[in-house]
N, C-alpha and C positions, 0 to 999 in steps of 0.2 A: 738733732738740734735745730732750732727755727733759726731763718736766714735774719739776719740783724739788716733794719732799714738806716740806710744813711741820708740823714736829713742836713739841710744845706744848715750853715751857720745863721744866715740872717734869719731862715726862718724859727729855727731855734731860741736867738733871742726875742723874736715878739712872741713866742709861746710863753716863756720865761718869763717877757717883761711883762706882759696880763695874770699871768697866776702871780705874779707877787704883788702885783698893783689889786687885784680883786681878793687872792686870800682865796679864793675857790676857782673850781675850773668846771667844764661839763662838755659834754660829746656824745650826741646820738650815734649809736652802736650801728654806723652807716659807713662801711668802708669806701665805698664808692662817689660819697658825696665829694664832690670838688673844689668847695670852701666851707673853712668853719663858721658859724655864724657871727663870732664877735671880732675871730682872730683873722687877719687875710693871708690864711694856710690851708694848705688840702687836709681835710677830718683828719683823714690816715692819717697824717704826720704827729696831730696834735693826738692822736689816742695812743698811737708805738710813745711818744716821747712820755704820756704820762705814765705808762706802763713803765716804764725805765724808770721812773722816779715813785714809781711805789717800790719797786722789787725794791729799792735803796732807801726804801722810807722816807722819802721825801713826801709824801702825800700818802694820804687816808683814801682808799677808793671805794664808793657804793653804787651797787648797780642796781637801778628799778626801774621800768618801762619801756624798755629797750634804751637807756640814755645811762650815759657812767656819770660820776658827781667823785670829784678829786677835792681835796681838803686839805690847804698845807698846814706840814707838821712843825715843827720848831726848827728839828731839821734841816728838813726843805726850806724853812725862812735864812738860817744863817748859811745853807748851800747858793742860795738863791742870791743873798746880799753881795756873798764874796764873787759870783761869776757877774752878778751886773755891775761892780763899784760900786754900790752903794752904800749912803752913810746909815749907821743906826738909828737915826731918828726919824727914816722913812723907813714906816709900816704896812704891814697889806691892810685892808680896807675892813676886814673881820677883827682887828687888835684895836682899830681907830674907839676912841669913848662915844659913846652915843650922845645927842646933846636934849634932853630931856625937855619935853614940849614940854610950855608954860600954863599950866591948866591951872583950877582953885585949886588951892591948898587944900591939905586934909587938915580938919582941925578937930578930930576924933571921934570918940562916941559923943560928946554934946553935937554935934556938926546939925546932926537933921533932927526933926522934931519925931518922937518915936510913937509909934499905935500903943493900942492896949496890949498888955501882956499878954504870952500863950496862955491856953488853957484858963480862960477864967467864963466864971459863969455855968450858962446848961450844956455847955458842949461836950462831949464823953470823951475821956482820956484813950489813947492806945494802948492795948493790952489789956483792958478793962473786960472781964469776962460776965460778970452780971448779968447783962442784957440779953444772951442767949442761952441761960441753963434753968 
């Protein structure tokens, strides 16, 4: 059986409180590095704790490049709410609505003025075997 790492509480909760505030987490597969990039905790700590919260489904885990990529689950969001206090109407950062850049409008197919239609004239259609039998 693997020896279980015990991670301090405070650090705990700023691991907690950034995967719920981001909605994603990440950790290059570096046991040894001595801080996380975003979180101010040793990697180690932040990779055992997400490993804990996969076996429990709290997160989605994908591994490519040597870097893991955690994904919380719905789960993990209302595990997550009830150990920070917090209210339902704060969300992680992947549920927020996106707010839709102000570009032209589409205003359909009249929008642009259109070329000539396919195939017209001397051009030889596709599939057209004529020209080589």
């Amino acid at each position: 059986r693997a020896a279980t790492m015990i991670i301090p509480e405070k650090n705990r909760k700023e691991i907690c409180k950034y995967l719920f505030q981001e909605g994603v987490c990440y950790a290059k597969k570096d046991f040894n590095l001595a801080k996380h990039p975003d979180i101010d905790v040793p990697n180690l700590q932040v990779i055992k704790l997400m490993h804990s919260f996969k076996s429990k489904e709290y997160v989605r885990e994908t591994f490519a490049w040597m870097h893991y990529y955690w994904y919380l689950t719905n789960d993990g969001i209302e595990f997550l709410r009830t150990y920070l206090n917090l209210p339902s109407e704060i969300v992680p950062a992947t549920l927020k609505k996106q707010m839709k850049p102000a570009g032209r409008p589409f205003a359909g197919p009249g929008d642009r003025p259109r070329g000539p239609p396919r195939f017209e004239g001397d051009r030889p259609r596709f599939g057209d075997r004529e020209g080589y039998r």
